[in-house]
Kinemage of the C-alpha trace (Angstrom):
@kinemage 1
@onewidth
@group {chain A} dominant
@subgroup {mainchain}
@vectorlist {calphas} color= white
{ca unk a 1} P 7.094 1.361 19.844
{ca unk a 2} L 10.589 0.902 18.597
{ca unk a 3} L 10.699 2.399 14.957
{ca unk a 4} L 11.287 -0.445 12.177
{ca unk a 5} L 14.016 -0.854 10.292
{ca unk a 6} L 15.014 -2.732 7.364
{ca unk a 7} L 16.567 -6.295 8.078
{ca unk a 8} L 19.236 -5.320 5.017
{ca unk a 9} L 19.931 -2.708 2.705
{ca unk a 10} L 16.889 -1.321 0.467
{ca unk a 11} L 15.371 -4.155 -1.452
{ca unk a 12} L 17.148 -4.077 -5.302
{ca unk a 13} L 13.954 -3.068 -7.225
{ca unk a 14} L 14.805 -4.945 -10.100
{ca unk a 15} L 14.594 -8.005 -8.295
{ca unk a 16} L 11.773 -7.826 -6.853
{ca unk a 17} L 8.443 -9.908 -7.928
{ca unk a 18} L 5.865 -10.968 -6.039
{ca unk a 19} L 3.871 -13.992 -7.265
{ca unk a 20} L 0.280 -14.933 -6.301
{ca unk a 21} L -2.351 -17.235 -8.231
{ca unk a 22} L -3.247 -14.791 -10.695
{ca unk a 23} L -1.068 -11.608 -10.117
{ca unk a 24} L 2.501 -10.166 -10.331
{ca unk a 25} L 3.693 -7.285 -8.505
{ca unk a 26} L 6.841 -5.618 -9.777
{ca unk a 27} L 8.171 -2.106 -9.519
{ca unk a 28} L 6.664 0.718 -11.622
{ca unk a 29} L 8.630 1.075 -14.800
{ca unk a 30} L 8.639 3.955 -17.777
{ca unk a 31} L 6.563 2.018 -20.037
{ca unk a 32} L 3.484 2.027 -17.198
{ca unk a 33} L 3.444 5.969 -17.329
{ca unk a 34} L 0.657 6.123 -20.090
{ca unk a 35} L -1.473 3.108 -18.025
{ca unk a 36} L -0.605 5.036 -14.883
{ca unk a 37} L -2.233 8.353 -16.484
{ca unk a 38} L -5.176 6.837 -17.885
{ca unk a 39} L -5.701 5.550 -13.931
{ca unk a 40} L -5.207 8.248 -12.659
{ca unk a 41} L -8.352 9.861 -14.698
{ca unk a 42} L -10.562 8.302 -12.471
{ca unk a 43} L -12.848 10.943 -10.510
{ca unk a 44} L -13.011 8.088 -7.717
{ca unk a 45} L -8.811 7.765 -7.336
{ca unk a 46} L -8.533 11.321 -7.450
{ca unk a 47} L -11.219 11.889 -4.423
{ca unk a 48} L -9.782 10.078 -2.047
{ca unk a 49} L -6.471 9.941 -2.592
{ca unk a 50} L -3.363 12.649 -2.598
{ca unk a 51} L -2.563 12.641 -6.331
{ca unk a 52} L -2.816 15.936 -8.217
{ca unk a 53} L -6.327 16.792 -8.942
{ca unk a 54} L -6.345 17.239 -12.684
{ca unk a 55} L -3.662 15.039 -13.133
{ca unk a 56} L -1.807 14.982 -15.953
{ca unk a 57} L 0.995 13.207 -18.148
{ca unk a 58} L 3.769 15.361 -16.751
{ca unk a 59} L 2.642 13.659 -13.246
{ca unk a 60} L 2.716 10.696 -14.008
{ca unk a 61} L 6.080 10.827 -15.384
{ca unk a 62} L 7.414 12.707 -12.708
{ca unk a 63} L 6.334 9.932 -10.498
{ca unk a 64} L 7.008 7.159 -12.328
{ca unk a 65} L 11.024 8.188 -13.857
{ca unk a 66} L 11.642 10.497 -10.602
{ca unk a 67} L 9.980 9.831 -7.282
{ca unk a 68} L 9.536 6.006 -7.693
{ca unk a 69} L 12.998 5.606 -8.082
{ca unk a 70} L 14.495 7.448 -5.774
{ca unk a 71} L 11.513 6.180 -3.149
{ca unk a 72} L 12.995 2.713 -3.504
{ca unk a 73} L 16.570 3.652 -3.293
{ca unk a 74} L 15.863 5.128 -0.029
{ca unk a 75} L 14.422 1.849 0.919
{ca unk a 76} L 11.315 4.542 2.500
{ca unk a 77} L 8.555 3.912 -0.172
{ca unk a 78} L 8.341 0.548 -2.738
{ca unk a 79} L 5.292 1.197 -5.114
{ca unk a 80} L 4.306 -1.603 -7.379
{ca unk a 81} L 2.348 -2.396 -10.336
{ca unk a 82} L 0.069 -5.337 -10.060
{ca unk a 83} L -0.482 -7.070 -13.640
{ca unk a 84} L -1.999 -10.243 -14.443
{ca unk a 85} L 0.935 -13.190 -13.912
{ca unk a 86} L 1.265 -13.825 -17.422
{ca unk a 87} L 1.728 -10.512 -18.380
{ca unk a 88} L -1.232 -7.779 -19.486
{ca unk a 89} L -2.334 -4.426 -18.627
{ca unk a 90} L -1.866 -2.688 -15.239
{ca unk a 91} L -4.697 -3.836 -13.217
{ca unk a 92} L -4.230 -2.072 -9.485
{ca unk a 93} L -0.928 -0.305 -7.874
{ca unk a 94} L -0.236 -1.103 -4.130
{ca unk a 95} L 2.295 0.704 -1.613
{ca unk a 96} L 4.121 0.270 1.224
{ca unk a 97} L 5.718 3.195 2.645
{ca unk a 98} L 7.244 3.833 6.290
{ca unk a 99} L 5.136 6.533 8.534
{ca unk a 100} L 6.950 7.481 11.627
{ca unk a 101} L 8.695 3.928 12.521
{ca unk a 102} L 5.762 2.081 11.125
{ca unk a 103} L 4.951 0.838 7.462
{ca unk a 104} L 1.573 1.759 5.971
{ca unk a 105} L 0.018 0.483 2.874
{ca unk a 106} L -1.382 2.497 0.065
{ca unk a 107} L -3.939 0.864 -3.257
{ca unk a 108} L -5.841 1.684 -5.798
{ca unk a 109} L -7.136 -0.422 -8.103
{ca unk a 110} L -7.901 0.987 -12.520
{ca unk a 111} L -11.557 1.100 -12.793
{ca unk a 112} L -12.045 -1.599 -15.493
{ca unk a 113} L -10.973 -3.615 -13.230
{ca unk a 114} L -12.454 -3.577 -10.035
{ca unk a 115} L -14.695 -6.143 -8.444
{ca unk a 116} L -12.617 -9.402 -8.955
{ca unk a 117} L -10.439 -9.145 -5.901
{ca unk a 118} L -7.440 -8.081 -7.493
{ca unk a 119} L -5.878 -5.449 -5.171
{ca unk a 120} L -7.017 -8.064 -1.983
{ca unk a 121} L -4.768 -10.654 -3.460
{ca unk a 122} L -1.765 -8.320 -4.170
{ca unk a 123} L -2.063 -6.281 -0.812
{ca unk a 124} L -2.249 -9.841 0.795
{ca unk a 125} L 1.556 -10.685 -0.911
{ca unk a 126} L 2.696 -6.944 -0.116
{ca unk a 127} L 1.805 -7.357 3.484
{ca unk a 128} L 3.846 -10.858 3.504
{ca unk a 129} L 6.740 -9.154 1.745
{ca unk a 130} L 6.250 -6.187 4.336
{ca unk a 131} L 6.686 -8.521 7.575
{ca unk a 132} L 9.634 -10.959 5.758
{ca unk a 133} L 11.379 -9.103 4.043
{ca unk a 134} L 11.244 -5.740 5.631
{ca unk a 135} L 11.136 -6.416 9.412
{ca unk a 136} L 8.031 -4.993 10.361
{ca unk a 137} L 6.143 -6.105 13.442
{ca unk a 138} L 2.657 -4.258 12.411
{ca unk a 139} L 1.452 -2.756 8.918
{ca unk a 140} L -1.628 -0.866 9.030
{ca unk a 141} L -4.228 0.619 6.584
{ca unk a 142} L -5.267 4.284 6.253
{ca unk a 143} L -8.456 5.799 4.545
{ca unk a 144} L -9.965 8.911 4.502
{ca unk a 145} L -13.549 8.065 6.646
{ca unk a 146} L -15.824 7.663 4.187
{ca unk a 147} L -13.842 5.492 1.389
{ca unk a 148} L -16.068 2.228 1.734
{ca unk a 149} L -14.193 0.892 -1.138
{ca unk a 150} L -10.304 0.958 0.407
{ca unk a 151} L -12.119 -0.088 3.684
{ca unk a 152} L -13.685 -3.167 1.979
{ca unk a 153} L -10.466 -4.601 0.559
{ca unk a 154} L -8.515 -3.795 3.612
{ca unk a 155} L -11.064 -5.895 6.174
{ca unk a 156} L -10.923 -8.519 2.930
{ca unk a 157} L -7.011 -8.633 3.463
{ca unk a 158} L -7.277 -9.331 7.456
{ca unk a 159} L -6.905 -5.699 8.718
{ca unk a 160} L -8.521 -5.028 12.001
{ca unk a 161} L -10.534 -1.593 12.287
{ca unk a 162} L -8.901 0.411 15.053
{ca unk a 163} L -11.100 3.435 14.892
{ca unk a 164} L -11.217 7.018 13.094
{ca unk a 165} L -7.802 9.633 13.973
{ca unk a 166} L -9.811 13.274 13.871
{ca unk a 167} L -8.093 15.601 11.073
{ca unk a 168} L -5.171 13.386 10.563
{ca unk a 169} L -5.251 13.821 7.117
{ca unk a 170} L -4.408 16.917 5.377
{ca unk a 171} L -5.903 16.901 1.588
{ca unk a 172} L -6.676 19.344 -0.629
{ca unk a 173} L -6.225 22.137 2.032
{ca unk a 174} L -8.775 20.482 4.368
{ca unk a 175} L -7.982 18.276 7.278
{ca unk a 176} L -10.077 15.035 6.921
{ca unk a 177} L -10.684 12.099 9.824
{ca unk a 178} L -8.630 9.328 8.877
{ca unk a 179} L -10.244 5.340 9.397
{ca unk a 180} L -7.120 3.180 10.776
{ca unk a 181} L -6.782 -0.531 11.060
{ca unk a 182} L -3.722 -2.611 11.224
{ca unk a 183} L -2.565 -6.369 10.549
{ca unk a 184} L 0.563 -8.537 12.676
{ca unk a 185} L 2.451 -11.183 11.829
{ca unk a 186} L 0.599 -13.721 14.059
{ca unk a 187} L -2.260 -12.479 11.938
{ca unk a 188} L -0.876 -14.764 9.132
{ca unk a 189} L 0.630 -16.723 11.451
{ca unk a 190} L 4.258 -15.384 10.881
{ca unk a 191} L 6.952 -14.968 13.494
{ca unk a 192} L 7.629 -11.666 15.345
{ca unk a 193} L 10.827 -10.277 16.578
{ca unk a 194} L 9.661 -9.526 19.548
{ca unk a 195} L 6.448 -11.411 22.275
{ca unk a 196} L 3.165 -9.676 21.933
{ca unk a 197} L 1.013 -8.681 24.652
{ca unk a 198} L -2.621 -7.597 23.690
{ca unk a 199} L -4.390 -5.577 26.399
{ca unk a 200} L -7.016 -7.921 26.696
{ca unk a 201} L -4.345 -10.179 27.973
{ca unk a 202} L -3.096 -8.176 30.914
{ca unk a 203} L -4.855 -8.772 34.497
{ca unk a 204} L -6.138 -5.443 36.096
């Protein structure tokens, strides 16, 4: 697979929103470090994903004044708060970042907030943004095997399961088998920059 690359030069974060019928997805600011935090407390986020495990303030601001930042000005990693469109408190955070020539997607969703379809609706406008504004001919969807609850909004997003990558996930000092599943453009019925041929399509 040819690796993907922008169609421009990194996307300006601050002009970048992403509208859906109840959501809006900007870029992480200062003033979500203390929402970010309290997140963050959750034993759930910090089992299965790669945050710091306690995590405290200092991380948070670290990643939110430091490593956002500089993620976005190297156009490799665009993290995003999702917040109710009329403004309110930080409801999820989605991700896309680039793995080897291929972007990947990354959620979590605050507790409080779960169960309404929140982080479905914004991964559905990130993985729009992903394919129009970024170039990218496939986006797929990691998970440590075993996290039902990523797996649930990914499949509710239009990701197809692909299968489980043995020990492709190093965490916490352990290697962990990694769920994978991916979404296209002709998925949403977007153009592609280049013709698709499925397997199943190919004569023997």
């Amino acid at each position: 697979m040819e690796p993907v690359t922008l169609v421009s030069a990194p996307p300006d974060a601050s002009a970048v929103s992403l509208i859906t019928e109840r959501l809006r997805l900007r870029p992480l600011v200062p003033d979500d470090i203390d929402a970010v935090h309290a997140a963050c407390q959750d034993p759930d986020i910090q089992r299965w994903t790669t945050i710091p495990s306690p995590y405290g303030r200092q991380h948070a601001e670290h990643f939110v004044e430091r490593v956002v930042p500089d993620m976005w000005r190297a156009g490799t990693n665009f993290v995003f708060a999702v917040e109710p469109v009329g403004g309110g408190p930080l409801l999820a955070s989605v991700s896309a970042h680039s793995r080897t020539g291929v972007w990947e997607v990354g959620y979590w969703t605050v507790k409080e907030h779960r169960g309404r379809g929140y982080t479905t609706e914004a991964l559905g406008a990130l993985v729009r943004w992903i394919f129009t504004e970024l170039g990218a001919e496939r986006v797929e969807w990691r998970a440590e095997a075993g996290n039902e609850g990523s797996r649930a909004v990914a499949l509710k997003a239009g990701f197809v399961p692909e299968g489980t990558l043995r020990a492709a996930l190093l965490t916490k000092e352990t290697t962990r088998d990694v769920w994978i599943g991916a979404i296209l453009p002709s998925d949403l019925g977007l153009p592609s920059r280049h013709p698709y041929l499925p397997a199943r399509a190919r004569r023997p």
